[in-house]
PDB file with one MODEL, atoms N, CA, C and O in Angstrom:
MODEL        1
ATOM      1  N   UNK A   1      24.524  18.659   8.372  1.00  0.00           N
ATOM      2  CA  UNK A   1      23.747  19.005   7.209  1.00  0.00           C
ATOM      3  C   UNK A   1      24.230  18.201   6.011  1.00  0.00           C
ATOM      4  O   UNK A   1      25.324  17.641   6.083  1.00  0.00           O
ATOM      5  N   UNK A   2      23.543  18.115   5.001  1.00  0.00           N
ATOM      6  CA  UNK A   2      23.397  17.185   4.057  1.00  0.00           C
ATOM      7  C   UNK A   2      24.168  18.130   2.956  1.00  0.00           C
ATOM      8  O   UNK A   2      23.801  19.283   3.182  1.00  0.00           O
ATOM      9  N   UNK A   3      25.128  18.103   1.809  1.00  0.00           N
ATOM     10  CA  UNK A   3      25.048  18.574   0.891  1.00  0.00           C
ATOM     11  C   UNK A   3      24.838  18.470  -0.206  1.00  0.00           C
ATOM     12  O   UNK A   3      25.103  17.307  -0.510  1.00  0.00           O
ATOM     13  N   UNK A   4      24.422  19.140  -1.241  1.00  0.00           N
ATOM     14  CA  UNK A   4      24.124  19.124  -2.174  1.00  0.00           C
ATOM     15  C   UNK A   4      24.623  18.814  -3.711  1.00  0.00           C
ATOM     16  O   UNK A   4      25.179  19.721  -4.331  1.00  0.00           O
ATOM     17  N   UNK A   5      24.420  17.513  -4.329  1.00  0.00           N
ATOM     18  CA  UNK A   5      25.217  17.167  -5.220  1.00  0.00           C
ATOM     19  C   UNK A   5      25.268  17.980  -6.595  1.00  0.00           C
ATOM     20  O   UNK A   5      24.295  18.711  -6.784  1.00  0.00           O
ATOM     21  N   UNK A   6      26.132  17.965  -7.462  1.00  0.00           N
ATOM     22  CA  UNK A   6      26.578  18.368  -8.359  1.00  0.00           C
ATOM     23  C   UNK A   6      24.962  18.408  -9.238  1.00  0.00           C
ATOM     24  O   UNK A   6      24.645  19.499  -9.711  1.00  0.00           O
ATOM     25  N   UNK A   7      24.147  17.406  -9.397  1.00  0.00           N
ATOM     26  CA  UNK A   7      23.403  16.955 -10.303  1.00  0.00           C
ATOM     27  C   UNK A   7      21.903  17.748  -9.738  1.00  0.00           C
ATOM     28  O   UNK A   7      20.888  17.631 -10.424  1.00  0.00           O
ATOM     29  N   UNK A   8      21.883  18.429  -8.633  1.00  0.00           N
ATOM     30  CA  UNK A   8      20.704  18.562  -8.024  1.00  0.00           C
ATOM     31  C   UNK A   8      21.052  20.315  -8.278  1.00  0.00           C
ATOM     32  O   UNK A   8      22.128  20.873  -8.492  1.00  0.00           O
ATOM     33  N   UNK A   9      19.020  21.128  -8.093  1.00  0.00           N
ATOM     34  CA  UNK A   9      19.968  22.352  -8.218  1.00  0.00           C
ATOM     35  C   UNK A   9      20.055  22.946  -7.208  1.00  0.00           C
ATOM     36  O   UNK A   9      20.183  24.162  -7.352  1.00  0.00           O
ATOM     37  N   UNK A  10      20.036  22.529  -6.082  1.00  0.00           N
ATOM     38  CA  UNK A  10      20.357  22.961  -4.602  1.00  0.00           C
ATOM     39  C   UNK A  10      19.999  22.540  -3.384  1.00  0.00           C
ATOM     40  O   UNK A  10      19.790  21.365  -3.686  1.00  0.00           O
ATOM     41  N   UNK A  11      19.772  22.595  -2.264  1.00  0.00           N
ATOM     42  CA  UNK A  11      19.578  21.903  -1.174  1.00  0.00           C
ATOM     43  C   UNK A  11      17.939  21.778  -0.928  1.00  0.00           C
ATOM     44  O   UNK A  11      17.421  20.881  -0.264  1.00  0.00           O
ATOM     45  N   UNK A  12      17.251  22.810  -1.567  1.00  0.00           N
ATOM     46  CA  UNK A  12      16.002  22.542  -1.339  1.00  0.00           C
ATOM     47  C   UNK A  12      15.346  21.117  -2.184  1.00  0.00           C
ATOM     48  O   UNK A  12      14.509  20.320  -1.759  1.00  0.00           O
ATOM     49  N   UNK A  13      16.059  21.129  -3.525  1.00  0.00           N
ATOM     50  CA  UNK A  13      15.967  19.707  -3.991  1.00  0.00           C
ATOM     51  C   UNK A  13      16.256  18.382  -3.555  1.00  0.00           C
ATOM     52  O   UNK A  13      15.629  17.366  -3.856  1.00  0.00           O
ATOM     53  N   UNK A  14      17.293  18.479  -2.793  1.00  0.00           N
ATOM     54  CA  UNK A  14      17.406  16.940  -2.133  1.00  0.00           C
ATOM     55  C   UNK A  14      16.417  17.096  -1.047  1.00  0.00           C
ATOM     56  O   UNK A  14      16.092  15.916  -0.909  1.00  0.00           O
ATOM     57  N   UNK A  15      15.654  17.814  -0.104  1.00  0.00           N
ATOM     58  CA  UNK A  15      15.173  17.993   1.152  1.00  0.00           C
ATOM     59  C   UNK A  15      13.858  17.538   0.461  1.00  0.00           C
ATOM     60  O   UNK A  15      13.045  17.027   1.232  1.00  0.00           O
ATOM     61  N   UNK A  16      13.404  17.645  -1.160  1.00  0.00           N
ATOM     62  CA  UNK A  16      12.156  17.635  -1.578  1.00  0.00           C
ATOM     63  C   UNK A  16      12.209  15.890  -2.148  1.00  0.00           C
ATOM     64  O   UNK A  16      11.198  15.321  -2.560  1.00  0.00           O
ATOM     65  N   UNK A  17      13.375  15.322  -2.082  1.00  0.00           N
ATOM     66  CA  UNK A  17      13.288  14.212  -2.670  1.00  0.00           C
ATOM     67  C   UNK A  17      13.477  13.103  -1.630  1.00  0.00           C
ATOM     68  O   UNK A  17      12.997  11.971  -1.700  1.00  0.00           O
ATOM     69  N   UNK A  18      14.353  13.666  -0.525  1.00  0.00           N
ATOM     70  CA  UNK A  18      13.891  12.821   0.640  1.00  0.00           C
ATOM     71  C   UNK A  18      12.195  13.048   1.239  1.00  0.00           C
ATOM     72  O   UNK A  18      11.593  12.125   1.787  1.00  0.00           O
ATOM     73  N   UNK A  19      11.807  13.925   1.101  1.00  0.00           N
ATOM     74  CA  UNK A  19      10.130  13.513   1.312  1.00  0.00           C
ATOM     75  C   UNK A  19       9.739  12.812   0.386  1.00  0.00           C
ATOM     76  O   UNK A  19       8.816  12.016   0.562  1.00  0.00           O
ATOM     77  N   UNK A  20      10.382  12.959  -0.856  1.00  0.00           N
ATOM     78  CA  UNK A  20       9.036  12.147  -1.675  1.00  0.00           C
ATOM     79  C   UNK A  20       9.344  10.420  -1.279  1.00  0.00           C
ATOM     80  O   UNK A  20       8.665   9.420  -1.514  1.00  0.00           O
ATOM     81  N   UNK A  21      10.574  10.578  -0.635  1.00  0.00           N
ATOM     82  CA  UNK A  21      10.601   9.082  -0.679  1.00  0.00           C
ATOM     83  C   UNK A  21       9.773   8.583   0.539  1.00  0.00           C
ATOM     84  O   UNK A  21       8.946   7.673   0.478  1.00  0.00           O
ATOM     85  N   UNK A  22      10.189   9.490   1.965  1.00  0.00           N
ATOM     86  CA  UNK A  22       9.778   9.396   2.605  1.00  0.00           C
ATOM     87  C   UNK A  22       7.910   8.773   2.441  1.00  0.00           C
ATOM     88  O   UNK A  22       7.553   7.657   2.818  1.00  0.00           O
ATOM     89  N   UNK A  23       7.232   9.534   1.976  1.00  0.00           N
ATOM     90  CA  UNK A  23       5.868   9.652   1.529  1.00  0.00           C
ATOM     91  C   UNK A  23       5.672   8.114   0.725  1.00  0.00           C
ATOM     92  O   UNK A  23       4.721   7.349   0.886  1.00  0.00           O
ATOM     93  N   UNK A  24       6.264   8.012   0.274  1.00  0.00           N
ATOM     94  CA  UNK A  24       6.355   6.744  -0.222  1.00  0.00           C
ATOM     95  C   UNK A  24       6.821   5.384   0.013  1.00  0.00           C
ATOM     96  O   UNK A  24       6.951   4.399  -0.714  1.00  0.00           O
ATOM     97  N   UNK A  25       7.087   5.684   1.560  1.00  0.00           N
ATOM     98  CA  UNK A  25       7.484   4.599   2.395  1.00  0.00           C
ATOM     99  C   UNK A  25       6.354   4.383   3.204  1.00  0.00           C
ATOM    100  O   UNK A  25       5.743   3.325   3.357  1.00  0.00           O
ATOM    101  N   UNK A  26       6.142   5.440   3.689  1.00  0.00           N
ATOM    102  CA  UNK A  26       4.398   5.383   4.231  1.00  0.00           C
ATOM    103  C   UNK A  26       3.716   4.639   3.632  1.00  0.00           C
ATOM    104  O   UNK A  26       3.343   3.507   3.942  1.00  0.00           O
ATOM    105  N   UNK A  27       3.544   5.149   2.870  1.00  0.00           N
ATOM    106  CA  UNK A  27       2.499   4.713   1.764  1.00  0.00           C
ATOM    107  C   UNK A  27       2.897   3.224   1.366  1.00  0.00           C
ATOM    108  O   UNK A  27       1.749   2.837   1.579  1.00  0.00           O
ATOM    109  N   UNK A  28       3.229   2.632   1.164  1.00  0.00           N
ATOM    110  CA  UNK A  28       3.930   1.178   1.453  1.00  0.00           C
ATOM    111  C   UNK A  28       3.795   0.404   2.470  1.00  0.00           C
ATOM    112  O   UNK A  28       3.197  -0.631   2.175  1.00  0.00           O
ATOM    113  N   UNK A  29       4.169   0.497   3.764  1.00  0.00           N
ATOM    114  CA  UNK A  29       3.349   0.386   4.667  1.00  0.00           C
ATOM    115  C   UNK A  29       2.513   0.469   5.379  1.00  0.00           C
ATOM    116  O   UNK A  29       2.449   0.000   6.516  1.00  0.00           O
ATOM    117  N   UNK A  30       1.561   1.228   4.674  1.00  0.00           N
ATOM    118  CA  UNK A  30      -0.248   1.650   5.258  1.00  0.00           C
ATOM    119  C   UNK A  30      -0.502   0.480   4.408  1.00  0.00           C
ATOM    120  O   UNK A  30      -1.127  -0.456   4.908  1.00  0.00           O
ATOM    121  N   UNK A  31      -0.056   0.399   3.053  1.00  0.00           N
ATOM    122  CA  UNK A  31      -0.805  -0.642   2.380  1.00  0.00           C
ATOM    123  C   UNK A  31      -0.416  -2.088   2.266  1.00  0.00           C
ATOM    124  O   UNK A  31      -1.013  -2.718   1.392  1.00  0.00           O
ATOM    125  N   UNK A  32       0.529  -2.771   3.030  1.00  0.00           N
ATOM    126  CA  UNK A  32       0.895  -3.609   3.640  1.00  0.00           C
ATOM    127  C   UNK A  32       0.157  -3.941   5.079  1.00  0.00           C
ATOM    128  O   UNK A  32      -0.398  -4.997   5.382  1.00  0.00           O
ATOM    129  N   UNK A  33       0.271  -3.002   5.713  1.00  0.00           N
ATOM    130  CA  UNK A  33      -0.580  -3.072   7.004  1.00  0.00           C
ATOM    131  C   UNK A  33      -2.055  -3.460   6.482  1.00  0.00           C
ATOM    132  O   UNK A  33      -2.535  -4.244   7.301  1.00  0.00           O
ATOM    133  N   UNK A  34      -2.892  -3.225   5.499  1.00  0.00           N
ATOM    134  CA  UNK A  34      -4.245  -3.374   5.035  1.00  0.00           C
ATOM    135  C   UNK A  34      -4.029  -4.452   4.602  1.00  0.00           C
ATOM    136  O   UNK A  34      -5.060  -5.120   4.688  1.00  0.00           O
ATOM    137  N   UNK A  35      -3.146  -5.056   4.129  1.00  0.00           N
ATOM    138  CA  UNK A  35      -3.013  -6.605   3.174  1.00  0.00           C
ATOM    139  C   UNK A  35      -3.083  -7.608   4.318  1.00  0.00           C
ATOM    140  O   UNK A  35      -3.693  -8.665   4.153  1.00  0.00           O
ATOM    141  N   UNK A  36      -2.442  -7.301   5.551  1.00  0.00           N
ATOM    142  CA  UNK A  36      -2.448  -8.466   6.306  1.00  0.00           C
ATOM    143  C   UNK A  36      -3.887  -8.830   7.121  1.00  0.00           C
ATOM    144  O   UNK A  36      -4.168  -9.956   7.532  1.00  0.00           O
ATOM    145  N   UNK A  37      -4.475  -7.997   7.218  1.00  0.00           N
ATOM    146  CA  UNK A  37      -5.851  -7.880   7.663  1.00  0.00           C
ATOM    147  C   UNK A  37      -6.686  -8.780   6.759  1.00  0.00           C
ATOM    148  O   UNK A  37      -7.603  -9.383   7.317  1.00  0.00           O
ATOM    149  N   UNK A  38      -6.515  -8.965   5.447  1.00  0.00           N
ATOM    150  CA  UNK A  38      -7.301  -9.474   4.527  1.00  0.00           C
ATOM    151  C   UNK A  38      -7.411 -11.103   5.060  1.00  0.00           C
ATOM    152  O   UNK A  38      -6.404 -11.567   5.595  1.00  0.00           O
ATOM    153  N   UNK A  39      -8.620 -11.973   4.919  1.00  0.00           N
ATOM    154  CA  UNK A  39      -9.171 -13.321   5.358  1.00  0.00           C
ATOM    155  C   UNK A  39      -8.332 -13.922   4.008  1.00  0.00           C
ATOM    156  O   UNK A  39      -8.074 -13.376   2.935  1.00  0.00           O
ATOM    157  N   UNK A  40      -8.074 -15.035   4.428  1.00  0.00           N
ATOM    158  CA  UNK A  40      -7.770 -15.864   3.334  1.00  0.00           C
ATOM    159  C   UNK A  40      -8.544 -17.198   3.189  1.00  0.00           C
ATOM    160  O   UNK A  40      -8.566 -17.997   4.125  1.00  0.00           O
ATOM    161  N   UNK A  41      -9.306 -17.487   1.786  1.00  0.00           N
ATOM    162  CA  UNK A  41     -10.357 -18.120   2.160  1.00  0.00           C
ATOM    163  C   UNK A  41      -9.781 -19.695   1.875  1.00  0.00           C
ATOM    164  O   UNK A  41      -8.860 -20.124   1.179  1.00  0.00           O
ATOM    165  N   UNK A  42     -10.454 -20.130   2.469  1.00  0.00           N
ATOM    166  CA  UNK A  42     -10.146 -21.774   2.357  1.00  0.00           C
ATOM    167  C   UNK A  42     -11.256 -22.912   2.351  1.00  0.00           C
ATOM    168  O   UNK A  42     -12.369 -22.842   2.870  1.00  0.00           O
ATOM    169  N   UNK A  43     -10.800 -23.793   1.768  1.00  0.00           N
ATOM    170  CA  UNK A  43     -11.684 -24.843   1.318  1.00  0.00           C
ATOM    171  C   UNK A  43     -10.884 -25.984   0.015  1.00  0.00           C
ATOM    172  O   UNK A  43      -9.992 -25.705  -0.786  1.00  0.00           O
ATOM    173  N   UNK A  44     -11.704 -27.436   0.250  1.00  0.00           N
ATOM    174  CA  UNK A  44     -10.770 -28.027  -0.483  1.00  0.00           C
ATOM    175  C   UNK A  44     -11.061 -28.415  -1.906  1.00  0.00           C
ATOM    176  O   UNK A  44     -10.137 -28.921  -2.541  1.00  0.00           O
ATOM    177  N   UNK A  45     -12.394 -28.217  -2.570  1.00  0.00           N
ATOM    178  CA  UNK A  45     -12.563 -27.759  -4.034  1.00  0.00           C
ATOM    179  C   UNK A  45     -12.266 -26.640  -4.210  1.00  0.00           C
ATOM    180  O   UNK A  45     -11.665 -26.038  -3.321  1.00  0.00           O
ATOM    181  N   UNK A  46     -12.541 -26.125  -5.207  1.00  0.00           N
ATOM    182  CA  UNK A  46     -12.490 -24.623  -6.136  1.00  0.00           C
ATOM    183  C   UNK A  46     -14.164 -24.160  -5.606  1.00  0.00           C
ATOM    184  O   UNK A  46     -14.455 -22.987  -5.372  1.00  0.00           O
ATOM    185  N   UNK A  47     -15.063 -25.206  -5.488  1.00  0.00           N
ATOM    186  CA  UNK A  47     -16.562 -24.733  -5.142  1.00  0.00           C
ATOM    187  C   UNK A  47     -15.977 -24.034  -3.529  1.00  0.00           C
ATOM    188  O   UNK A  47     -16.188 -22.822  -3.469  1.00  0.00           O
ATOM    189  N   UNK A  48     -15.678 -24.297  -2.977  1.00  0.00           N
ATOM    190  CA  UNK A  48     -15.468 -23.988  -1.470  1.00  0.00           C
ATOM    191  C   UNK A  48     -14.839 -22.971  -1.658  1.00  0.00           C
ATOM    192  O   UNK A  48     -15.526 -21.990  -1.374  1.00  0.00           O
ATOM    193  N   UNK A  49     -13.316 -22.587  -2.192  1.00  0.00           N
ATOM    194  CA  UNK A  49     -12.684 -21.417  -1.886  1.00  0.00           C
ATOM    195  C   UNK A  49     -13.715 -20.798  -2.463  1.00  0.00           C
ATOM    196  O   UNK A  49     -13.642 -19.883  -1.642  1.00  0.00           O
ATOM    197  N   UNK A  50     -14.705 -20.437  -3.206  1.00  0.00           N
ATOM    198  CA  UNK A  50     -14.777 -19.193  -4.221  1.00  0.00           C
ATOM    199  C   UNK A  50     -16.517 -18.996  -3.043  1.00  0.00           C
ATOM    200  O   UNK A  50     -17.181 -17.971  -2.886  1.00  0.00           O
ATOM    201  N   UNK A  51     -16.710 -20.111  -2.560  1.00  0.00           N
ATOM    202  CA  UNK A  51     -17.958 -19.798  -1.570  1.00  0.00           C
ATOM    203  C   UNK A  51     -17.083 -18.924   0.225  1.00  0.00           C
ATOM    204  O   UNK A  51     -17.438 -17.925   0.849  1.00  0.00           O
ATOM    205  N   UNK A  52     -16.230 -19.640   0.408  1.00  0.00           N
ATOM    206  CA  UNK A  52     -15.349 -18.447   1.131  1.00  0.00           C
ATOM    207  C   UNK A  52     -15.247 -17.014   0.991  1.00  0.00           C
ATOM    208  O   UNK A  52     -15.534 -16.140   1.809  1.00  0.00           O
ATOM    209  N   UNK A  53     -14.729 -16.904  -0.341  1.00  0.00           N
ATOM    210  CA  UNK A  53     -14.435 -15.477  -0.693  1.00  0.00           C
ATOM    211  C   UNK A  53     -15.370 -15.054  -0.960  1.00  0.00           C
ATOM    212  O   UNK A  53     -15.175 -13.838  -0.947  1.00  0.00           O
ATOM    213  N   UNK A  54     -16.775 -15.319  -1.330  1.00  0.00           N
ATOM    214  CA  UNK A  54     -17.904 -14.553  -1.381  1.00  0.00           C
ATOM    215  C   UNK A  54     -18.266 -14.067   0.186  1.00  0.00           C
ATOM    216  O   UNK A  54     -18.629 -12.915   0.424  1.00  0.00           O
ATOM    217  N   UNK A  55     -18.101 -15.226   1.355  1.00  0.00           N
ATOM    218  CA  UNK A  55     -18.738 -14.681   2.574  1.00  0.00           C
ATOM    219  C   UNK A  55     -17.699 -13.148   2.998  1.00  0.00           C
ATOM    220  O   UNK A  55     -18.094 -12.369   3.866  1.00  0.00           O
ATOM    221  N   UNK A  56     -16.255 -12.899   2.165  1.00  0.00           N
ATOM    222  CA  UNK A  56     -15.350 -12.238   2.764  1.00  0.00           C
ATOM    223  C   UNK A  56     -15.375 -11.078   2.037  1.00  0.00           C
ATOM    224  O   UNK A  56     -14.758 -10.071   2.383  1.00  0.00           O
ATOM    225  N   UNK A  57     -16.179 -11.168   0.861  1.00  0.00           N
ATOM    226  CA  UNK A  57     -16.472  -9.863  -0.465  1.00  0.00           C
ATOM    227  C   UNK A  57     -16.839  -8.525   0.567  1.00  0.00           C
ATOM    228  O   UNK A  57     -16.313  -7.655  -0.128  1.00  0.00           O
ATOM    229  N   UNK A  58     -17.158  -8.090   1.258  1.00  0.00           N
ATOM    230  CA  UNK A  58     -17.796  -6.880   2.139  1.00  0.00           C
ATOM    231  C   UNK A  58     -16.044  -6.680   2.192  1.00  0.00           C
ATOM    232  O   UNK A  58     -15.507  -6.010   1.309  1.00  0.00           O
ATOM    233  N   UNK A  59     -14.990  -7.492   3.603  1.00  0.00           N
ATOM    234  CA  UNK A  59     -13.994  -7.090   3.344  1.00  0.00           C
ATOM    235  C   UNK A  59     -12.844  -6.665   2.653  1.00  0.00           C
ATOM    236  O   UNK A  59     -12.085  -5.734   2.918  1.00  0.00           O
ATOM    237  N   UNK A  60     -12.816  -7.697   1.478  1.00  0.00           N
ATOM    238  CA  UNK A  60     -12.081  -7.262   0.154  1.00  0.00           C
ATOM    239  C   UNK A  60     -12.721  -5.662  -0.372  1.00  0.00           C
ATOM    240  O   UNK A  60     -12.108  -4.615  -0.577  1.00  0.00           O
ATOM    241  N   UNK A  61     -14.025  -5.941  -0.470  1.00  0.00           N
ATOM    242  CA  UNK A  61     -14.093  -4.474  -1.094  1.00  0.00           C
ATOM    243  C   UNK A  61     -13.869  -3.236  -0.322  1.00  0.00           C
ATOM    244  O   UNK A  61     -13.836  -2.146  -0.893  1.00  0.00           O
ATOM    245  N   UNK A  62     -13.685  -3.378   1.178  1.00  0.00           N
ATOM    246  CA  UNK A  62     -13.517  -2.101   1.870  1.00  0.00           C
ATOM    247  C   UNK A  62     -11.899  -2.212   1.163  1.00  0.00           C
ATOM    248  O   UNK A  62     -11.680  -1.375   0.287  1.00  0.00           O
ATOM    249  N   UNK A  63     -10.808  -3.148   1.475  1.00  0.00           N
ATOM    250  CA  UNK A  63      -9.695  -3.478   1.013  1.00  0.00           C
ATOM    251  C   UNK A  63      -9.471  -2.511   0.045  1.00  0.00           C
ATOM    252  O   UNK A  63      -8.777  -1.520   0.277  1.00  0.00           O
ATOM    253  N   UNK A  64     -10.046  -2.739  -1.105  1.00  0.00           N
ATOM    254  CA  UNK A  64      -9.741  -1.937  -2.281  1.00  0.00           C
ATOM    255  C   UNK A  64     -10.214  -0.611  -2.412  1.00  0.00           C
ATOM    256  O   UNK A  64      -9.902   0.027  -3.418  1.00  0.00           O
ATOM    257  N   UNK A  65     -10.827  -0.177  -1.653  1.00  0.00           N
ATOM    258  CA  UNK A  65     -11.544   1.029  -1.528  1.00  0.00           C
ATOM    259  C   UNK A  65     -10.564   1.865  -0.683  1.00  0.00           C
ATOM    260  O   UNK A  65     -10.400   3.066  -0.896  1.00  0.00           O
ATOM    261  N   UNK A  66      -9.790   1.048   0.481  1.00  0.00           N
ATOM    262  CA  UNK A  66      -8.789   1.727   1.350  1.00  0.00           C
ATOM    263  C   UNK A  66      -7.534   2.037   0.370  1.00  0.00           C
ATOM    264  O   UNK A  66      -6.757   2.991   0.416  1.00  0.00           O
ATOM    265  N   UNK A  67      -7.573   0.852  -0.606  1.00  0.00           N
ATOM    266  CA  UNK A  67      -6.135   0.965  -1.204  1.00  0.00           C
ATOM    267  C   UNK A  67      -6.083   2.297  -2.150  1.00  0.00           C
ATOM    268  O   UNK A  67      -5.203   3.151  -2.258  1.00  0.00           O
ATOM    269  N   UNK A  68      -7.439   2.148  -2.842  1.00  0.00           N
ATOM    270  CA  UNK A  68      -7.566   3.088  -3.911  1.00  0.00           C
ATOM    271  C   UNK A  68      -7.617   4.956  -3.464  1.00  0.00           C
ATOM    272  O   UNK A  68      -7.501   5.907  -4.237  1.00  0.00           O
ATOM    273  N   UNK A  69      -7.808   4.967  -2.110  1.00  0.00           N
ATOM    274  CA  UNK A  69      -8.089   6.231  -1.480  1.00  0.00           C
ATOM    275  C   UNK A  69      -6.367   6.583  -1.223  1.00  0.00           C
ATOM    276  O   UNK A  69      -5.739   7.591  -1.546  1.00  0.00           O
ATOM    277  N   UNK A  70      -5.932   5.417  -0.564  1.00  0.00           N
ATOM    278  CA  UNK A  70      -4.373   5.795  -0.108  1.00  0.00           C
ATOM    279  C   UNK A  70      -3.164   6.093  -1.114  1.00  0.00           C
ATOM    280  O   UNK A  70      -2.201   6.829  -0.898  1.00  0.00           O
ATOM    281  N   UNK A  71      -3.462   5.300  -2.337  1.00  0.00           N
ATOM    282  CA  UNK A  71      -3.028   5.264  -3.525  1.00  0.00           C
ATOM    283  C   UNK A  71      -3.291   6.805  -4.094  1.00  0.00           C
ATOM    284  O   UNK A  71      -2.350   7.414  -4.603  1.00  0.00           O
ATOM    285  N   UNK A  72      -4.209   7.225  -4.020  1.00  0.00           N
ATOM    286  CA  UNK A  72      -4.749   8.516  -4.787  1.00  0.00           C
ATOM    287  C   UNK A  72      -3.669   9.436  -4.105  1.00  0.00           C
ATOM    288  O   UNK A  72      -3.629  10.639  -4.364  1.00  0.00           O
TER     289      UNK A  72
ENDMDL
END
């Protein structure tokens, strides 16, 4: 068992702060896991990448829609 430091006001507090971290490690890697999925567009003007990322706009926006739900 874990004990409880001087600064905390008892054991239920550290048990509540290892979840929050916990929760927040998740959450870090759900949204890492969604980043690598993302297309990266290519082309060798600025006209080309930005005609890329338009064909990939459907995915980016699910992207941000996943992030913004997981984030919440």
């Amino acid at each position: 068992m874990t004990q409880a430091s001087e600064t905390t006001d008892g054991p239920g507090e550290v048990d509540n702060e290892r979840l929050v971290f916990f929760s927040d490690a998740v959450v870090a890697i759900a949204l890492t896991l969604l980043a690598l999925e993302l297309p990266v567009p290519h082309g060798s003007s600025d006209n080309e990448v930005w005609r890329a990322f338009r064909e990939h706009l459907p995915d980016y926006a699910m992207f941000l829609l996943s992030f913004a739900v997981i984030a919440a």
